[in-house]
C-alpha positions in Angstrom: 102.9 182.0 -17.6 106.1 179.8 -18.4 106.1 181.6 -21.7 106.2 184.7 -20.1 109.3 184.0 -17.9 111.0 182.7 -20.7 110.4 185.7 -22.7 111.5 187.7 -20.2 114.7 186.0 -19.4 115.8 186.1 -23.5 115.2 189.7 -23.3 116.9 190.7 -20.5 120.2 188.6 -22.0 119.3 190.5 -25.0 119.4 193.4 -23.5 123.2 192.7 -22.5 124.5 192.0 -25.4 123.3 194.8 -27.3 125.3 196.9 -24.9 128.6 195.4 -25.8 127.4 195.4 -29.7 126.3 198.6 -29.5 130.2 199.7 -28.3 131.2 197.2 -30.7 129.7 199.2 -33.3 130.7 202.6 -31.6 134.9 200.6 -32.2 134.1 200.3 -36.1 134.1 203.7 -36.0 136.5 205.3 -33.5 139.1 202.3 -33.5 142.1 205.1 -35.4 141.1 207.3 -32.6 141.3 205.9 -29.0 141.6 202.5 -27.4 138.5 203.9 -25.3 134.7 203.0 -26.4 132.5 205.9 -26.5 129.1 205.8 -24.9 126.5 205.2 -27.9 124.5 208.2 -28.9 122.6 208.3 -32.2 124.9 211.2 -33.5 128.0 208.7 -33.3 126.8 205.8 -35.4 128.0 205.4 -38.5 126.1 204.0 -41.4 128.1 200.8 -41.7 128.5 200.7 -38.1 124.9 199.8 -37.9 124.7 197.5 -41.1 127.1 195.6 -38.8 125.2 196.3 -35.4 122.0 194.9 -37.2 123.2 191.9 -38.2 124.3 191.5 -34.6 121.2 192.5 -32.8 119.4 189.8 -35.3 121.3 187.2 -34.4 121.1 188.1 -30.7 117.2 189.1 -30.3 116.4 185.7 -32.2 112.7 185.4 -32.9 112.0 188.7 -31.0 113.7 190.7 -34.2 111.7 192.0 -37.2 114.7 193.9 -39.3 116.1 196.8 -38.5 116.8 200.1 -40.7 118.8 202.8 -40.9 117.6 206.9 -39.9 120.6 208.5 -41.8 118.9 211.8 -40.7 119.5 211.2 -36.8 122.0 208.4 -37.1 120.1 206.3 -35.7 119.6 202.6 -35.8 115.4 201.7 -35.8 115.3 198.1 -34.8 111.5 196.2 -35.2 110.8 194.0 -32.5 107.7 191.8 -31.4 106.9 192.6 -27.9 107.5 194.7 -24.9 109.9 192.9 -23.5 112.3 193.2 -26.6 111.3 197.1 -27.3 112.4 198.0 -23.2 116.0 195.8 -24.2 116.9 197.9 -27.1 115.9 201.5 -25.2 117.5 200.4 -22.0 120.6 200.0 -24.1 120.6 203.4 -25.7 118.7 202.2 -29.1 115.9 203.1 -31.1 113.0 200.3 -31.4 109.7 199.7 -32.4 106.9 197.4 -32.2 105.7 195.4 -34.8 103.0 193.2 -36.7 105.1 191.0 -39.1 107.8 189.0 -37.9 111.1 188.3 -40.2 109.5 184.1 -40.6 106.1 185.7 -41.9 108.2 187.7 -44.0 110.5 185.5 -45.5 107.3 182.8 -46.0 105.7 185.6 -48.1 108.8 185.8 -49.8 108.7 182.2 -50.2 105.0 182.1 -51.7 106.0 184.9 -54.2 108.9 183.3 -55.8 106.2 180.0 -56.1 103.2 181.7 -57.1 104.2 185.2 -58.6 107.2 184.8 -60.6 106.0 187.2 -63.3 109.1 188.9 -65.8 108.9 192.2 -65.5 108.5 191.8 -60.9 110.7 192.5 -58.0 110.4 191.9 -54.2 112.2 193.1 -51.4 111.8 193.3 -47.5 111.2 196.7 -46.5 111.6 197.2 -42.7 110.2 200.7 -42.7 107.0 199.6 -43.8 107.6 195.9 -41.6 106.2 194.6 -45.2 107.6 193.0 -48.2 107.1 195.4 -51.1 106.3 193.8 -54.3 106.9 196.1 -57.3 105.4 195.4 -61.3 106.8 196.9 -64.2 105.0 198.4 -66.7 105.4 195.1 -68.9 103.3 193.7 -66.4 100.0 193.3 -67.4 96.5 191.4 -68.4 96.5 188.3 -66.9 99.6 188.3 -65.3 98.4 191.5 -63.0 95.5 189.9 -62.1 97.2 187.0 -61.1 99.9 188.8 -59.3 97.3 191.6 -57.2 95.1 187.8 -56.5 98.2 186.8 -54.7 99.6 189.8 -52.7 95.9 189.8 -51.6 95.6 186.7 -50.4 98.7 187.9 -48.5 97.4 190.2 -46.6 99.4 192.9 -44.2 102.8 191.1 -45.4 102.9 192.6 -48.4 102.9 195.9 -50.3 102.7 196.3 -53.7 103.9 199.0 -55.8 104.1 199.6 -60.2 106.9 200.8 -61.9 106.7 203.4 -65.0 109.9 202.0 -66.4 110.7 198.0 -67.3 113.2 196.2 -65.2 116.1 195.3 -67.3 119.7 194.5 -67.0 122.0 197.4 -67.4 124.1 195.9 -69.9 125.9 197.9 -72.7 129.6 202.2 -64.6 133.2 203.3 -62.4 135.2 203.3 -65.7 134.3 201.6 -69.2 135.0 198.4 -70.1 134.3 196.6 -73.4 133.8 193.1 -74.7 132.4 191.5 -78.0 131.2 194.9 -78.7 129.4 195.7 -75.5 130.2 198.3 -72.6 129.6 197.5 -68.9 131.2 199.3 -66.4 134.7 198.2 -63.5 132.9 197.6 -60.2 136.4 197.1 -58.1 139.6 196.4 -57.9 140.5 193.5 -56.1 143.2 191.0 -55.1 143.0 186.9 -56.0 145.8 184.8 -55.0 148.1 187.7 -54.3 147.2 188.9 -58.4 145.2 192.0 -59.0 141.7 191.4 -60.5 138.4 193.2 -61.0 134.8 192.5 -60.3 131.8 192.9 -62.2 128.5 192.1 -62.7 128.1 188.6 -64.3 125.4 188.7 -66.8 128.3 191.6 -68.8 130.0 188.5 -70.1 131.1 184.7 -70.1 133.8 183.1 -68.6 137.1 183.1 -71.3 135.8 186.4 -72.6 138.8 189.2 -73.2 138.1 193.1 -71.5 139.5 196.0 -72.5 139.8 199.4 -71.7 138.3 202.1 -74.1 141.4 202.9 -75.5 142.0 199.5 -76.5 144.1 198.0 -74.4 143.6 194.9 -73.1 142.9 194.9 -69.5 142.6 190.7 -68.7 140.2 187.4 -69.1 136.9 186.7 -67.2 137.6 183.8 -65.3 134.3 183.0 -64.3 130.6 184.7 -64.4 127.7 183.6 -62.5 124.1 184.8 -64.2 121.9 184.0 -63.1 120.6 183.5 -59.5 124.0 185.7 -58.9 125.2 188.5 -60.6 128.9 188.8 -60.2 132.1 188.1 -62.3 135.5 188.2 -61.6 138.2 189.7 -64.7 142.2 188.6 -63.9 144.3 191.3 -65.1 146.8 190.2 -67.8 149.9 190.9 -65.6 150.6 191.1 -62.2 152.0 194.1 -62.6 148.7 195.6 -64.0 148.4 199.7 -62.1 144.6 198.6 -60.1 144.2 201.2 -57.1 141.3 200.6 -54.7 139.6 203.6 -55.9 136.5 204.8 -57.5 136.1 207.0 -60.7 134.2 210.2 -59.4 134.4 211.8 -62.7 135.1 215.5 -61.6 139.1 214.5 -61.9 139.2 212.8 -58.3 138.5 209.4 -57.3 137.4 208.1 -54.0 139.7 205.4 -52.0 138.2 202.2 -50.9 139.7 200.2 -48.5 137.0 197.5 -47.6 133.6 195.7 -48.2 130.8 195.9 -46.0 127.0 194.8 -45.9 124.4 197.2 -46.8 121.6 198.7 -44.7 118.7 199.7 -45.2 118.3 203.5 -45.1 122.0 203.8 -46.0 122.9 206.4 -47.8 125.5 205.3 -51.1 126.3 206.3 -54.2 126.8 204.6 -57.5 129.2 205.4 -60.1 128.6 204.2 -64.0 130.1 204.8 -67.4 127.1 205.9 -68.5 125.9 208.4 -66.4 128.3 208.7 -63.9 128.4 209.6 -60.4 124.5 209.3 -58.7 123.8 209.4 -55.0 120.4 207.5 -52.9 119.8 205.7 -50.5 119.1 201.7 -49.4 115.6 200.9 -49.9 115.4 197.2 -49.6 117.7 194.0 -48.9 117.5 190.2 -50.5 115.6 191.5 -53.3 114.4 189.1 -55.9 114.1 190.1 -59.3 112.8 188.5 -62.5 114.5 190.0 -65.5 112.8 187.6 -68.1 113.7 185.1 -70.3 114.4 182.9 -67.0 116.8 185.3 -65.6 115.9 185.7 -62.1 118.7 187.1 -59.4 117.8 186.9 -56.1 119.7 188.7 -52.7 120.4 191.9 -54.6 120.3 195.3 -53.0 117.6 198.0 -53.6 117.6 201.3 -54.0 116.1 204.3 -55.3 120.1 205.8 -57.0 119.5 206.2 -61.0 121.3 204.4 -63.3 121.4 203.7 -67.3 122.8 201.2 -69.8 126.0 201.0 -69.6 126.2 200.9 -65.6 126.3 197.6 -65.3 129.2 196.0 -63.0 129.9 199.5 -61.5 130.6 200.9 -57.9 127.8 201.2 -55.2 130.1 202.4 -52.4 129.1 204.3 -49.2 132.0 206.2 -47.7 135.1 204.2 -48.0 133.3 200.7 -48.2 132.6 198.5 -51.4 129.1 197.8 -51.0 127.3 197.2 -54.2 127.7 195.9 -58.2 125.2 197.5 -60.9 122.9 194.7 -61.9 119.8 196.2 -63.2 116.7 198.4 -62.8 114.0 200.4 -63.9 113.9 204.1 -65.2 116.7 206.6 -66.2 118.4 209.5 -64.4 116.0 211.7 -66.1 113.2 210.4 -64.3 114.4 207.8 -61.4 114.1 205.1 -60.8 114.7 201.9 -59.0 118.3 200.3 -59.5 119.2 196.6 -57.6 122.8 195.5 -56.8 124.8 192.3 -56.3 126.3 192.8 -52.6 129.9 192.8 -52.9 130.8 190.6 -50.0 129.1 187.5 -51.5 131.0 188.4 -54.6 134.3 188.5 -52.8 133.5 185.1 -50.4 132.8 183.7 -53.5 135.7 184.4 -55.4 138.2 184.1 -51.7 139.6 187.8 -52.9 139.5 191.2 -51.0 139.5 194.6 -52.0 143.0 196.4 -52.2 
């Protein structure tokens, strides 16, 4: 009985606060337009307005949240919870909610076991809050023992886990907004930033070592990679050679236009972004996963990356993932082509940038 009251007591404070998010998240958007919050309706939110409203609904529902995605659809917010109580919060406050079996500590422990048990080359896992299950994907190098091993323990598992193959072979992209060359590899500019009042650009890490020199295709030397992190990360950070170096906070959209960026921002899932590469240029998808592991081979395994289901090719590596005017995403690797699809994981570009103590533009 004293659980009850207790459980009704956090929800009803829940409840309150994901009113005032929920305008919070209404200001992201209309903050240019009027001093005045508009009342929330699912037609007025925003993508990244709810990548930043589910961050703060988890923090605020606690141990009654199970992830939360995105309906880009009905622009809506879905957010999982684990009882009643938690469900009648979110619709009292105008929100969308669901209740389910896994909660985000059952998920994360599965998460937990597969990086101890299952960490296979050629595998990737990510939380999908769609499915309230953590999808674990095999490439097609993934085989004999290894796959029995692997299916043994997404069995044991149970209703945690999902578990999917791939066609292609997860690999990073190395050799996408424009081209940029080192030691006789391409990768591609993710954004411009700025470091200590000095423009610089960002990357993704395993395109080069620290002290190596990048240049554009025509030649010209665009600066130094002052530092790389690959792997467990997969980010790097290129100092222009002079301050005076022309960097707009924009991305190549190869049809003779580019598209401004004027800030970072988390992604969601369900999201809808777009990706632009060297290689094969400008690609559109959506979020399909956050905190992605995946295990590249030969000990390189990145973990926190973004999924999704956008293309991409060799030769994309380091470029945009941007959803309207927001830096969201580096290329770090994937599986397929944009023939075929694929699946296609990113390095968020806030970590990046916290990392590093630089901001876009």
């Amino acid at each position: 009985m004293e659980h009850r009251r207790v459980t009704k007591r956090r929800a009803t404070v829940a409840g309150a606060a994901i009113v005032a998010l929920m305008g919070a998240g209404i200001t992201l958007q209309s903050a240019n337009a009027s001093d005045d919050v508009p009342e929330f309706t699912p037609d007025t939110l925003s993508a990244l307005a709810a990548g930043k409203l589910a961050s703060d609904l988890s923090a605020d529902l606690g141990s009654d949240a199970a992830g939360a995605y995105y309906d880009a659809d009905s622009r809506t917010l879905v957010v999982n919870v684990l009882d009643k109580a938690a469900l009648e919060a979110v619709q009292e406050a105008g929100g969308e909610a669901r209740i389910v079996q896994n909660s985000l500590t059952e998920l994360n422990n599965t998460r937990e076991t597969l990086a101890d048990e299952a960490t296979t080359p050629g595998t990737a896992w990510a939380v999908d809050p769609t499915t309230n299950k953590v999808v674990v994907t095999a490439d097609r190098t993934v085989d004999g023992a290894e796959l029995t091993k692997l299916k043994e323990v997404v069995k044991d598992l149970g209703s945690t886990v999902e578990f999917k193959r791939s066609n292609g072979e997860f690999k990073p992209f190395v050799a996408g907004g424009d081209a940029i060359l080192a030691n006789g590899g391409r990768c591609s500019l993710g954004f411009n930033v700025i470091k200590n009042g000095a423009p610089a650009f960002i990357t993704a890490g395993h395109c080069g070592s620290a002290g190596s020199t990048w240049r554009h295709t025509r030649g010209k030397v665009l600066g130094t990679m002052t530092n790389s992190q690959f792997p467990g990360n997969d980010f790097a950070l290129v100092q222009y050679r002079t301050r005076k170096a022309v960097a707009p906070s924009a991305v190549n959209l190869y049809n003779g236009t580019t598209r401004r960026i004027t800030r970072a921002a988390a992604a969601t899932v369900g999201m809808r972004v777009t990706r632009s590469g060297s290689t094969t240029q400008v690609h559109k998808g959506r979020v399909t996963g956050l905190n992605a592991t995946v295990n590249y081979g030969n000990g390189d395994v990145v973990t926190g990356l973004i999924q999704t289901n956008v293309c991409a090719e060799p030769g994309d590596s380091g470029g945009s993932l941007f959803s309207g005017n927001a830096a969201i995403g580096l290329t770090s690797g994937g599986s397929g082509n944009c023939t075929s699809g694929g699946t296609t994981f990113f390095q968020p570009v806030t970590e990046a940038l916290k990392v590093y103590g630089a901001k876009i533009g």
